[in-house]
N, C-alpha and C positions, 0 to 999 in steps of 0.2 A: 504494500500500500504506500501509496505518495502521501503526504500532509503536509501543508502548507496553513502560515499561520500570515494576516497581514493586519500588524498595532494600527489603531487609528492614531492620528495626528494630536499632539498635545493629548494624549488621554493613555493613562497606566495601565486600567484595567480590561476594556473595551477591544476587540480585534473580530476581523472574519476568516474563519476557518473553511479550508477546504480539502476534501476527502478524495483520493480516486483509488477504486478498490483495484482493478485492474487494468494500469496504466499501458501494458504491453500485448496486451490479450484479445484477439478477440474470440466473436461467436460464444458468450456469454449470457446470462439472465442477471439480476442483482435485483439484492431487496434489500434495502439497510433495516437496522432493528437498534430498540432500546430494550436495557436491561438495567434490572439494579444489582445481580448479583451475576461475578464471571463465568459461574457455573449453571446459570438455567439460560434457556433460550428467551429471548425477550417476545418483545411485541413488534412488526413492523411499524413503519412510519409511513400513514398516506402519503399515494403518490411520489415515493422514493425510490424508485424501479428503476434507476440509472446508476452507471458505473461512480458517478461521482456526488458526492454529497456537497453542499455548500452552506453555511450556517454562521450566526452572529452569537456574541456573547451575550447580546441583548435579549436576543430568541432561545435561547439555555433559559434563560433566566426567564425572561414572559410565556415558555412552556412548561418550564417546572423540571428541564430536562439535567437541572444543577446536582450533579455529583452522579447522576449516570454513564453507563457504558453504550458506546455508539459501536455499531460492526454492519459488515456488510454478506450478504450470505450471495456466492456468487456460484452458478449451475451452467457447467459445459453443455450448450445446446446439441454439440457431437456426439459426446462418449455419456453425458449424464450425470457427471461426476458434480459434487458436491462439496465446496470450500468455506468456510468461513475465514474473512480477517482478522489481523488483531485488535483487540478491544480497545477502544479510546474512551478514559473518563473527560465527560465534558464539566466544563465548570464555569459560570458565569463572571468570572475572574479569569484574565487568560494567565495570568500570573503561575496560578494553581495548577493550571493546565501544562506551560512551562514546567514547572517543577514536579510536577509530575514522572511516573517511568515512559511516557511518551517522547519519543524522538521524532523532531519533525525536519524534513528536507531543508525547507525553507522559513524561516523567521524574518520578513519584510516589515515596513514602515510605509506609511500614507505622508508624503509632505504636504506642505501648508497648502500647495497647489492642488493634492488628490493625485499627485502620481506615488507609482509606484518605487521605494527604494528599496534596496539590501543591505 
């Protein structure tokens, strides 16, 4: 899995995250899901049927999705086969999220203009 993180401008806690289950692959299906515990299968997320996920710290937090686990369950349309990713706890603090066991690709910045830095 890819993950990229991008801080908003002048703001510590705040950033948008983005997910892609399989960056290299295709001829796939994907469902992403929440969970609160690493070991049960969660719940899908309407309308989440894409290789990639996209989300705000702000929408963690305005869905209640603070201190859960995000994953994406992904099915070889050829052979059948059946994967899941690794778990990402999200946190309405990207801070937490940082600090977290989550390794992410990329850690970008929004300048005062809205582009993007590294």
């Amino acid at each position: 899995m890819k993950k990229y993180v991008i801080r908003l401008h002048n703001n510590s806690k705040d950033a948008h995250l983005i997910f892609h289950a399989t960056p290299d692959l295709a001829h796939f299906l994907y469902q992403w899901y929440l969970t609160e515990n690493k070991n049960v299968s969660g719940l899908p997320i309407e309308g989440s049927q894409y290789e990639s996920y996209a989300t705000t710290t702000d929408i963690v937090k305005e869905k209640g999705y603070d201190g859960l686990y995000l994953y994406c369950k992904c099915i070889d349309i050829n052979t059948k086969r059946e994967f899941k990713t690794e778990l990402i706890r999200l946190y309405s603090d990207v801070n937490k999220i940082l600090d977290s066991d989550t390794v992410f690709d990329e850690v970008s910045y929004y300048d005062q203009s809205g582009h993007i830095i590294s």
